[in-house]
C-alpha positions in Angstrom: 0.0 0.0 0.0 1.6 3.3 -1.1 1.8 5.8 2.1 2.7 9.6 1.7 4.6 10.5 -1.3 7.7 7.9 -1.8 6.8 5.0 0.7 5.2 1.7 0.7 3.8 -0.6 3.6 3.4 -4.6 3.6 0.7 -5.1 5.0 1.5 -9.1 4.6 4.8 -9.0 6.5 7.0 -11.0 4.0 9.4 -12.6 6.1 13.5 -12.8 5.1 13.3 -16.4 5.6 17.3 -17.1 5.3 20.1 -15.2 4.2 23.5 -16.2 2.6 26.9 -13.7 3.3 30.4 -14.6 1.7 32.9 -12.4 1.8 36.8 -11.7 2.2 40.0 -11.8 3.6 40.0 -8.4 5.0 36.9 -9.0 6.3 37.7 -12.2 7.9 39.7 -10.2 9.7 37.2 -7.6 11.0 34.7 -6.7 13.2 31.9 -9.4 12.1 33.8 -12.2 10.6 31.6 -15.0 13.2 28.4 -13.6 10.9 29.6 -14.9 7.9 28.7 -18.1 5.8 31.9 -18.2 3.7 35.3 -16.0 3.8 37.8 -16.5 1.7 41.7 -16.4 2.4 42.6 -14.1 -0.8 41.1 -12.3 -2.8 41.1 -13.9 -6.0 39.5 -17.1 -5.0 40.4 -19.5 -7.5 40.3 -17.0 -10.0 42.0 -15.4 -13.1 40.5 -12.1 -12.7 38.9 -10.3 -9.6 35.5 -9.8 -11.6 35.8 -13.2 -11.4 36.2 -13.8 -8.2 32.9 -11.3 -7.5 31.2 -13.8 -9.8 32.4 -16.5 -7.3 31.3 -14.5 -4.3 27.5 -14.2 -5.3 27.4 -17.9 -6.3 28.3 -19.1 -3.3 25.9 -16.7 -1.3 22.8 -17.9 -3.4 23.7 -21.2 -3.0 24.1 -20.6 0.6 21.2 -19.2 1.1 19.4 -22.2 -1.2 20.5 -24.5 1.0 19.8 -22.6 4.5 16.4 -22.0 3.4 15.3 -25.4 2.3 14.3 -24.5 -1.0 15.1 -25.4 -4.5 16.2 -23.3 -7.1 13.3 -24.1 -9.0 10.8 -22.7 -6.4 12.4 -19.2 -6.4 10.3 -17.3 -8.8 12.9 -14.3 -9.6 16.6 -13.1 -8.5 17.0 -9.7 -7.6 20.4 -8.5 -7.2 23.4 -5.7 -8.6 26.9 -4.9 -8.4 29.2 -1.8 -9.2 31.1 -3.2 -11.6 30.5 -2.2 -15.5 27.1 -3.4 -16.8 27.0 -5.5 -13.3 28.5 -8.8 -15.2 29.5 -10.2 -11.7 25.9 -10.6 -11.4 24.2 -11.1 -14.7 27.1 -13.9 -14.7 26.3 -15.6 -11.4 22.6 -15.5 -13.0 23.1 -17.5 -15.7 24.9 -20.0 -13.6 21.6 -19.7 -10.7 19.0 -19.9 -14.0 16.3 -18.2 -11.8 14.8 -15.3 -13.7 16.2 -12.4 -13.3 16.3 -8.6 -12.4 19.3 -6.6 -12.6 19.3 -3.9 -10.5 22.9 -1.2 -10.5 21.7 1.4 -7.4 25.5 2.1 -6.8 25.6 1.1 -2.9 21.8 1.7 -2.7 21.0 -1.6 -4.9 20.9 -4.0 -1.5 17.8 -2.0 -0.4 16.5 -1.1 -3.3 16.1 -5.2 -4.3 14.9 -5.6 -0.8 12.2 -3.8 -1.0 11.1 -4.7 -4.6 11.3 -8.4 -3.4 9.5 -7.4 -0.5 6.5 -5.4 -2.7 6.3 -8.6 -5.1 5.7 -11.3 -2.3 3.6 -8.8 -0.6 0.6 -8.4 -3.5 1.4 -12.3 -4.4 3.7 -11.6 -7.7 6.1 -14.4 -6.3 6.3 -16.8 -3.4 10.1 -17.0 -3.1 12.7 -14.2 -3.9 15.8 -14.0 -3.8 18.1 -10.3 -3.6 21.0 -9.2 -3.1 24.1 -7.3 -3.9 27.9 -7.1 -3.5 31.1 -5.7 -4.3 34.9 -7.1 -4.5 37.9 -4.5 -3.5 40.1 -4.9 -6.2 37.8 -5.1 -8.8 35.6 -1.6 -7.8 39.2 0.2 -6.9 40.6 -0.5 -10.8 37.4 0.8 -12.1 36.4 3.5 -10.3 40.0 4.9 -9.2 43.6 3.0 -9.6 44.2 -0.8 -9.6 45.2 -1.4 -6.2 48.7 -2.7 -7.8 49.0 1.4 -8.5 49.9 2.0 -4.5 48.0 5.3 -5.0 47.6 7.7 -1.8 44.5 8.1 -0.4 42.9 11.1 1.5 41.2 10.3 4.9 37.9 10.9 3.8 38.1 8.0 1.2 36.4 5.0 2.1 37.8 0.6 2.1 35.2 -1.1 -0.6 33.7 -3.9 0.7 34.6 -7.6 -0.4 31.8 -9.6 0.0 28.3 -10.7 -1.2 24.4 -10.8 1.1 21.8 -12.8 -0.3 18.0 -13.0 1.2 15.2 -15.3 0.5 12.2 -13.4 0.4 8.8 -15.2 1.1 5.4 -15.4 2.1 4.3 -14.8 5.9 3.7 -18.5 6.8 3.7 -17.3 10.4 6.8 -18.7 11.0 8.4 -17.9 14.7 11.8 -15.9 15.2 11.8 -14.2 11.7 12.5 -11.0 10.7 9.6 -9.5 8.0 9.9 -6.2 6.5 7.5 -4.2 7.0 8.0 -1.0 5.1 9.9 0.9 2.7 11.1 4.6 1.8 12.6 4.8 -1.8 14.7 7.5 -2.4 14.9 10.4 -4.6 18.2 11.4 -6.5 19.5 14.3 -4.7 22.8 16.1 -6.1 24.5 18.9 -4.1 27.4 19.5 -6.4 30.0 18.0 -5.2 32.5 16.2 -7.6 35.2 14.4 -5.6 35.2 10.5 -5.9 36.7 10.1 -2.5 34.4 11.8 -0.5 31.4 9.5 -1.0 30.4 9.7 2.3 30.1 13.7 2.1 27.9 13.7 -1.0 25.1 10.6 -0.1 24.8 11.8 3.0 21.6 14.5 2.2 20.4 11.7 0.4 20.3 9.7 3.2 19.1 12.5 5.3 16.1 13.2 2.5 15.0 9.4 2.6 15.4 9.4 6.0 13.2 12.6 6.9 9.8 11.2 3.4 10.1 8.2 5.4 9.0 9.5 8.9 7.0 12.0 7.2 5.0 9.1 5.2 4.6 6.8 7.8 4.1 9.4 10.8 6.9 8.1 12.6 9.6 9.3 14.9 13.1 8.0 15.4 11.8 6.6 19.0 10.0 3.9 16.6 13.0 1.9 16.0 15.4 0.4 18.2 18.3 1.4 15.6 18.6 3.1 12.1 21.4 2.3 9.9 23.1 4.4 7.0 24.6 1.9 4.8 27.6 3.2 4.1 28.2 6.9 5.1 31.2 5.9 6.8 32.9 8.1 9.7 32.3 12.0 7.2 28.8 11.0 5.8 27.3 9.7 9.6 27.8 13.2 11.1 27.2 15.4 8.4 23.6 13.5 7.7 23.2 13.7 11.5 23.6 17.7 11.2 21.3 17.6 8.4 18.2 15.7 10.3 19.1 18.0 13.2 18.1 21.0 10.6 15.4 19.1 9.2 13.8 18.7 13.1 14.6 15.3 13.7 17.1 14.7 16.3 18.7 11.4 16.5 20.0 9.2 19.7 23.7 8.7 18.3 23.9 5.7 20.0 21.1 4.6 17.8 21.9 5.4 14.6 24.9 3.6 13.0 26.5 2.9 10.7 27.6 -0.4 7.9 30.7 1.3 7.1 31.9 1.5 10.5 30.6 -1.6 11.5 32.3 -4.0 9.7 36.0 -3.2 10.8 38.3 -2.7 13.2 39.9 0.1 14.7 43.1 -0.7 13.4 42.3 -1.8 10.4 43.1 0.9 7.2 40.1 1.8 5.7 39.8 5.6 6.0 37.0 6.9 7.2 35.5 3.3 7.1 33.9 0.7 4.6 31.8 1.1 1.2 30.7 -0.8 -1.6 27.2 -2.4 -2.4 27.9 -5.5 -1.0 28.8 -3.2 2.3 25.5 -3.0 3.8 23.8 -6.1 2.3 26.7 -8.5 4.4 26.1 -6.1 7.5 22.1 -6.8 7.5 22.0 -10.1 6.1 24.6 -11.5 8.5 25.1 -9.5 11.7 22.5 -7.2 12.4 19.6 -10.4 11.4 21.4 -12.3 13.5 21.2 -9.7 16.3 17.4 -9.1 15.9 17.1 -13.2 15.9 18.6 -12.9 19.3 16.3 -10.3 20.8 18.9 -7.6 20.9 16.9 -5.6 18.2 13.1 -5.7 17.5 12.5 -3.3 15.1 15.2 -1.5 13.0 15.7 0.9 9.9 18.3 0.1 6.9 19.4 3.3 4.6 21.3 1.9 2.0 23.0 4.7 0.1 24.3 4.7 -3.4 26.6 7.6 -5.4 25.7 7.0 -9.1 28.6 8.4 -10.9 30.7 6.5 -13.3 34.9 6.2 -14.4 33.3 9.0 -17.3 30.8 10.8 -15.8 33.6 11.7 -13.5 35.9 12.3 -16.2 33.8 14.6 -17.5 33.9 17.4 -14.4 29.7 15.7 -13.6 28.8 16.1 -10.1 27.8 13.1 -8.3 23.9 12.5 -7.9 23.2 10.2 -5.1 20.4 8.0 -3.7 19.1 5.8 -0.5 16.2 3.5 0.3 15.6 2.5 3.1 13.7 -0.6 4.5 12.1 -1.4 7.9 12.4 -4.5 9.2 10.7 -6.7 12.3 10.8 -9.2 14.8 
């Protein structure tokens, strides 16, 4: 049911009935490593290219999430998932190994939420039964595309952000009234916002009013406060992003509990780990939900919380050609 201008609720609860999260070496060695299916000890994984390897990471999260769900492939009605790399081949590849029909979605760092609330609006008004959606992103492979190969060495400023290696994958599906499982239950879907600024590594800086501008329709729509949810996250703001869209809702009216409203890209490393002002990537948020903070909710830490993903759509030309960066976020409410 569409609410307000940009939001939608489900009314039939469809419930994120498993969830499949692969991901890297680096972040083996962070912050949330015991929340993931599969990590891998390098980053090629087998493979002769790091696209590749990307390819390898998504495979291996649907088929995870296949087999944790009790469901075969067969019984999913569609697949709805993106990347960041060019024309999201990691993806449309992994689909034709998966042969479930297929959406491509490219939302930058947005396209985790984005295909979860899709998923969630198609098993909500019975166009499917079973869903899958995800996203993901590979260091190597997003660093030679959208700055230097990693092999460069290039300097990086501190507001720059560590791209995510990793893949999240969720079964969408009908409310059977099964016990112990999160269900979304709403979702805001962003408008592109663009506030002029043009430098790559600063993403934080320039999605965060399009955070704060999904973040303000969606309390707006539903006639919410803040107080409603036990913790909203940003999906990958990182440490410049988090406080500048925390000044913007402040100027908007809505004042947020800090220690309440976090943060993907800080989440998934440690302290001493070099990542700039934290993590990024579209795989970034989608391994933070789908492994650690489900897994928190399924433990009564968290009953009801808010997912931002945010996504800077630029491209290796559009940047080239002095564009600013337009950005985007959806955001998806989820219950226990």
């Amino acid at each position: 049911m569409l609410v307000g201008k940009q939001s939608w609720i489900f009314q039939q609860h469809p419930v994120i009935a498993a969830t499949g999260v692969s991901g890297g070496p680096f972040e083996a060695n962070g912050h949330l490593a015991e929340d993931f299916d599969i990590l891998h000890d390098d980053l090629w994984m087998g493979q002769d290219s790091y696209e590749k390897a990307q390819r390898v990471l998504i495979e291996e999260a649907i088929q995870t999430v296949v087999q944790k769900g009790n469901i075969q492939k067969e019984d999913v009605q569609f697949l709805i998932a993106g990347d960041l790399i060019n024309q999201i081949t990691p993806t449309s590849f992994a689909a034709r190994t998966a042969q479930i029909p297929y959406f491509g979605l490219f939302g930058a760092c947005s396209t985790s939420m984005e295909g979860l609330a899709l998923a969630s609006f198609m098993v909500n008004y019975q166009g499917a039964k079973n869903v899958l959606t995800g996203a993901s992103s590979h260091n190597a492979a997003t660093e030679k595309q959208f700055r230097y190969p990693t092999e460069y060495g290039g300097q990086k400023p501190p507001t720059a952000q560590w791209t995510a290696t990793g893949a999240g994958v969720a079964l969408v599906t009908e409310n059977k009234k099964q016990e112990n499982l999160p269900y979304t239950t709403s979702a805001t879907i962003g408008k592109v916002i663009d506030m002029g600024l043009t430098d790559p590594f600063n993403m934080g800086g320039a999605m965060a009013p399009a955070a704060a501008d999904t973040i303000s329709a969606h309390f707006t729509d539903l006639k919410l406060d803040p107080s409603h949810y036990d913790l909203i996250v940003t999906g990958d703001l990182a440490k410049i992003g988090r406080e500048t869209v925390l000044d913007l809702l402040e100027n908007k009216g809505l004042k947020m509990n800090p220690d309440r409203f976090l943060d993907c890209g800080l989440m998934l490393y440690k302290e001493d780990q070099p990542v700039q002002a934290g993590g990024s990537g579209a795989g970034c948020s989608a391994i933070v939900l789908y492994g650690h903070l489900l897994n928190q909710m399924k433990k009564g830490i968290y009953k009801r919380i808010l997912l931002v993903a945010t996504g800077a759509l630029l491209s290796p030309l559009s940047f080239q050609q002095g564009e600013s960066i337009p950005c985007i976020a959806h955001a998806v409410s989820i219950e226990i």
